[in-house]
C-alpha positions in Angstrom: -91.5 -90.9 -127.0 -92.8 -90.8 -123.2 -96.0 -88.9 -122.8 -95.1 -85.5 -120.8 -97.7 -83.7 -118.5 -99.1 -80.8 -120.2 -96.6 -77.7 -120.3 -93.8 -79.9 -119.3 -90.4 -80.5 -121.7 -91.0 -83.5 -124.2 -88.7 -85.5 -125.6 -88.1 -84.0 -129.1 -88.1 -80.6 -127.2 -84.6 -81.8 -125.4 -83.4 -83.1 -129.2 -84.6 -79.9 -131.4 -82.7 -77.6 -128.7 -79.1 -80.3 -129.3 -80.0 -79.9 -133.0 -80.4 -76.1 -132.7 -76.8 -76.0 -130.4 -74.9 -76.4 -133.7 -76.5 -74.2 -135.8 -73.6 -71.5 -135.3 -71.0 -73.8 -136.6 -68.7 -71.7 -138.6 -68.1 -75.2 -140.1 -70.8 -76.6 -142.2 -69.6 -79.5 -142.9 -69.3 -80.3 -139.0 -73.1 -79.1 -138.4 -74.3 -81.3 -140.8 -72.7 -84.2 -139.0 -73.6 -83.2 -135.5 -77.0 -82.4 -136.1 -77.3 -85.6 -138.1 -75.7 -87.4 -135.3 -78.1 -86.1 -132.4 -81.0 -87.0 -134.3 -80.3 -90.4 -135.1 -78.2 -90.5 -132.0 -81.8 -89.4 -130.3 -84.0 -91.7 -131.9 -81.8 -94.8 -131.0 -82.7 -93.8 -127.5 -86.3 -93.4 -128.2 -86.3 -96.5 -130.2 -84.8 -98.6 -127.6 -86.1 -96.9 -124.6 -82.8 -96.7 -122.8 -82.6 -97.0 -119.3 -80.9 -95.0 -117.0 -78.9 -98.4 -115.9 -78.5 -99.2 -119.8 -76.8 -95.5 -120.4 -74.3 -95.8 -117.8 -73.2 -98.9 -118.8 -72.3 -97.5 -121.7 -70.4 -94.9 -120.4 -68.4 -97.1 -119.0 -67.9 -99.5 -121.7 -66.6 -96.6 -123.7 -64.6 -95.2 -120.9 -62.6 -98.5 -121.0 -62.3 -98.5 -124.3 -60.5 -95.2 -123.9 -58.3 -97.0 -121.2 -57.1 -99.8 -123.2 -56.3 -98.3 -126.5 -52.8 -97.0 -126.6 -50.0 -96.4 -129.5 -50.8 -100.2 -129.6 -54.1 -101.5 -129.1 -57.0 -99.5 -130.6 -60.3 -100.7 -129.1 -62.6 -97.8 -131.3 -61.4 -99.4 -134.5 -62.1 -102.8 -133.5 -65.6 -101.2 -132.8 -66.0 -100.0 -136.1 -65.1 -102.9 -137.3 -67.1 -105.5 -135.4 -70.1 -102.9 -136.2 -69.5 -102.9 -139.8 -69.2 -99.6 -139.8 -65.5 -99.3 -141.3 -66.5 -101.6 -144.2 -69.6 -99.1 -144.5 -67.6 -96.2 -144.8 -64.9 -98.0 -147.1 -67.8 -98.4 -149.8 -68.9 -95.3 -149.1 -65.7 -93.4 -150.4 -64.5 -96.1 -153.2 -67.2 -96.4 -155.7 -64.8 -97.8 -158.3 -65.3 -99.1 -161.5 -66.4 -102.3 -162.6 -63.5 -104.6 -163.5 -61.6 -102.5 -160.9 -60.0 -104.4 -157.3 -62.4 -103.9 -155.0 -61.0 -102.4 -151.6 -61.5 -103.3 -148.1 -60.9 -102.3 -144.8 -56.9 -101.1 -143.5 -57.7 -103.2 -140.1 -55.8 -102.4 -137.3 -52.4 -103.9 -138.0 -51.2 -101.9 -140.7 -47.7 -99.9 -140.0 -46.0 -97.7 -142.3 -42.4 -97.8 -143.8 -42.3 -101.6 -144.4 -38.8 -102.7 -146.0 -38.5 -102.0 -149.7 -37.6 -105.7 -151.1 -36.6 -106.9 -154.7 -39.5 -109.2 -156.9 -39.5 -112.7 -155.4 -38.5 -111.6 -152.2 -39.3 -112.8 -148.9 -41.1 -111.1 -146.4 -40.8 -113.8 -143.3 -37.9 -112.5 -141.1 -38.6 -115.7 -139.0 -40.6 -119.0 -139.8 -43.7 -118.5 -140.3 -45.3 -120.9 -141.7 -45.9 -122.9 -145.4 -43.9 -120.9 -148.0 -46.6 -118.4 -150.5 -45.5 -117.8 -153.7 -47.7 -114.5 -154.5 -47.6 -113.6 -157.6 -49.6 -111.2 -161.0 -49.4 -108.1 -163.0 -50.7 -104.7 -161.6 -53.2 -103.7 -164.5 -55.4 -100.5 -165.5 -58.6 -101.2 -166.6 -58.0 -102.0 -170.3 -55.5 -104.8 -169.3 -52.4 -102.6 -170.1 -49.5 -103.6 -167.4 -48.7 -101.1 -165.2 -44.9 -100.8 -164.2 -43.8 -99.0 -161.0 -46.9 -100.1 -158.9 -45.9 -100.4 -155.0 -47.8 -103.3 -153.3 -47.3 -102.7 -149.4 -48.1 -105.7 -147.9 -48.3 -107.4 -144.6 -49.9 -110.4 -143.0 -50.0 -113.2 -139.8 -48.1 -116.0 -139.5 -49.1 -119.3 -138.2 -48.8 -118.5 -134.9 -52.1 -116.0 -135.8 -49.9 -112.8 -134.5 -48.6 -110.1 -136.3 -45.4 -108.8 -135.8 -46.5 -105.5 -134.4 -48.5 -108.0 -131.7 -45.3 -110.4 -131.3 -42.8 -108.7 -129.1 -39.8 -111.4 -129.8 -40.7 -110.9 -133.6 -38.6 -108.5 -135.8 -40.2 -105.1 -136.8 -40.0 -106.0 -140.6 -41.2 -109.2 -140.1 -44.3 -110.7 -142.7 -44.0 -107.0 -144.4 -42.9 -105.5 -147.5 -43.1 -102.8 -149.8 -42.7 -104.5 -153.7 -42.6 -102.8 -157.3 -44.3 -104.1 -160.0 -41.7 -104.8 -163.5 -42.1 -103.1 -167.1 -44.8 -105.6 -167.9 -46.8 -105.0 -164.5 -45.2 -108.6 -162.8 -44.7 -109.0 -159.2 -43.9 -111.5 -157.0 -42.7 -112.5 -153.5 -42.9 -114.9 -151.2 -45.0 -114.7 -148.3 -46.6 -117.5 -146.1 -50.1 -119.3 -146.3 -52.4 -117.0 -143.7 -54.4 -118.7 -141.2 -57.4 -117.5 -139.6 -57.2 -115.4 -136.6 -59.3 -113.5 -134.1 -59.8 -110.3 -133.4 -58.4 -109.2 -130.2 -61.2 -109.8 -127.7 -59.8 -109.7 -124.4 -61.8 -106.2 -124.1 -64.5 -104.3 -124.3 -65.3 -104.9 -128.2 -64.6 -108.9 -127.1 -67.4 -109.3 -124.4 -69.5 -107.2 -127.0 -69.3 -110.3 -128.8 -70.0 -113.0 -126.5 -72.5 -111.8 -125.0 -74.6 -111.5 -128.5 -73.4 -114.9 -129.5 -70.4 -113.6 -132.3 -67.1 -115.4 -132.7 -64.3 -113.2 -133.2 -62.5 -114.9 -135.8 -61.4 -113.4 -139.4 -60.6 -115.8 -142.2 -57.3 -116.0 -143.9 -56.0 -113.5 -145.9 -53.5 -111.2 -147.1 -53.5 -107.2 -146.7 -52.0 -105.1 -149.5 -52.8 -101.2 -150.9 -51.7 -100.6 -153.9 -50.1 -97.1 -155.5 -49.2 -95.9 -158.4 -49.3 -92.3 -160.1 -52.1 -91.8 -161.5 -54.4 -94.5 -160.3 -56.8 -94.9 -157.4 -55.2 -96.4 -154.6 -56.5 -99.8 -153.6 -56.7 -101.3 -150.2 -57.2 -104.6 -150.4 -57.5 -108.6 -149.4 -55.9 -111.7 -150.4 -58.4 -113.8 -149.1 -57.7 -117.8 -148.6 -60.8 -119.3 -150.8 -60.4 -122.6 -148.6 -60.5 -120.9 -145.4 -63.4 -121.2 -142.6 -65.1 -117.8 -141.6 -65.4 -116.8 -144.9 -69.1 -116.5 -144.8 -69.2 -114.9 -141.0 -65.6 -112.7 -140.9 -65.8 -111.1 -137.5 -65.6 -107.6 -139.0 -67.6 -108.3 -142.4 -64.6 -107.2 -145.1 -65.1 -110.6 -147.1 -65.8 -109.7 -151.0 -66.4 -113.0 -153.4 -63.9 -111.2 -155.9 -61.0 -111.0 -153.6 -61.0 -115.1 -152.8 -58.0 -116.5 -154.3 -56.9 -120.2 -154.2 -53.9 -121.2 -152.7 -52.7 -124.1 -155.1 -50.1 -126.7 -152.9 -46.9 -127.5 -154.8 -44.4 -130.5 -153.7 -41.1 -129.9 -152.6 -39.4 -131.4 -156.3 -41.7 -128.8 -158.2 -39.2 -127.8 -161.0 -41.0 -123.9 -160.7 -40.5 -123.9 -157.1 -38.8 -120.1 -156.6 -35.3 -120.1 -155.2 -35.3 -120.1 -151.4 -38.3 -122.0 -150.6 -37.3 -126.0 -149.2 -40.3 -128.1 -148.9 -43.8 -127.9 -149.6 -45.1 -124.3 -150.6 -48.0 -123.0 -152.2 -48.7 -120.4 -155.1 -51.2 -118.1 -155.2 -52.0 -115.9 -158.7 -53.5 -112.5 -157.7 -53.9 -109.6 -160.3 -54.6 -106.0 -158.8 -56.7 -104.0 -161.4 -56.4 -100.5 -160.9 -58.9 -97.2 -161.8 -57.3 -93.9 -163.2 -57.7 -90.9 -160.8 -55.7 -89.8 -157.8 -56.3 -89.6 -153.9 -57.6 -87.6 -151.7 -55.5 -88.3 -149.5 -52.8 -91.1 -147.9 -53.7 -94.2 -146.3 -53.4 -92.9 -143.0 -52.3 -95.5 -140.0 -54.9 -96.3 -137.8 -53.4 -97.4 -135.0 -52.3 -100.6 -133.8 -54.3 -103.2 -132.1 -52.3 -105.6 -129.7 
């Protein structure tokens, strides 16, 4: 901290009188986290020695990150996730089990109410892309099936847009809600993800070229995953052939969530009804840990 003339206010003077502020919080909870957050919010400053010029500009950078994000777009989360922050709190809260599906981050795209749809359904309302067969058994830890799972799912098509970013695209397109059988089976039929960036026509966007980041995520497929009694599981389907595996823009890659995406000819003879032309599979189990939530996946907002 900056020297001070003798009898004037130091620097740790200004933060012990923030940390002191809080101290009447009914809520202790909530003064733990503010007083925690003014002292490392504090010592950033030190550390750095921000400038006057270097403050406001970060006012203003977060005042247009308040401007842009609407029921649509929401700039903080794209933040927290360029920051790694999300993925930090994510393994924070699910310390699971080993042989458990590891989790990773909702991301910004998530909506829910997705269209219930039978096993082997599709989930693309439009073209979108090669034909995915997705298919494996919800499990608990010992390997017994578990039947009456919901997998909600959604993903991008090839075009790299979701449908909550594609105005001309159906509301239920590349979504679904899906039940696992008796013997823990599901299936449907989704499309082969391609990479895509982050939106970064904003704030979060120069943040990344001006420190030399891309933007882009590598392939993949979102799903959480209920059921009664188990912990529910946000997760990946990540492309194991895809590029920006080793440098995803917002850091939710996990080695045990790549899954290969096998080709398959159009005279396959297991080629599911409904798909014409060349398709791929792709096996992905979901192993799920006894115990309930805290609460519901929540939506996070949208991101346009």
């Amino acid at each position: 901290m900056t020297p001070v003339a003798e009898g004037g206010t130091a620097p740790q003077d200004i933060t012990a009188a923030a940390v002191a502020s809080f101290e009447g919080s009914p809520d202790l909870r909530l003064r733990e986290v503010m007083q925690s957050l003014v002292r490392h919010l504090h010592a950033f400053a030190g550390e750095v020695r921000l400038t006057q010029e270097e403050w406001e500009r970060g006012i203003r950078l977060l005042t247009e990150t308040g401007h842009v994000t609407d029921e649509r777009r929401q700039e903080f989360i794209l933040w927290s996730d360029a920051l790694g922050l999300s993925m930090l709190v994510d393994a924070l809260a699910h310390a699971l089990p080993a042989g458990a599906t590891e989790t990773t981050v909702v991301g910004p795209f998530y909506v829910p109410g997705s269209p219930a749809r039978g096993y082997g359904e599709s989930i693309a309302e439009l073209p979108a892309g090669i034909p995915a067969w997705v298919h494996g058994r919800v499990l608990d830890l010992g390997g017994a099936p578990i039947a009456g799972a919901e997998l909600d799912v959604w993903q991008n098509g090839d075009d790299r847009l979701y449908a909550v970013q594609d105005p001309d695209a159906p509301e239920e397109h590349l979504r679904g809600r899906f039940f696992s059988r008796e013997d823990g089976t599901y299936a449907f039929v989704a499309v082969r993800p391609v990479p895509y960036t982050i939106p970064d026509d904003g704030p979060v966007g120069r943040m990344l070229a001006a420190t030399g980041r891309h933007p882009w995520r590598p392939a993949h497929i979102h799903a959480i995953v209920r059921a009664p009694g188990y912990k529910t599981v946000t997760t990946h389907i990540f492309d194991a052939e895809s590029p920006y595996l080793d440098s995803d823009a917002v850091f939710a890659v996990k080695p045990s969530l790549l899954r290969t995406f096998v080709p398959r000819s159009a005279d396959d003879p297991d080629r599911p009804a409904g798909i014409e032309g060349e398709w791929c599979s792709v096996e992905n189990d979901v192993v799920l840990s006894p115990g309930e939530d805290d609460r519901e996946v929540a939506d996070p907002g949208r991101t346009a």
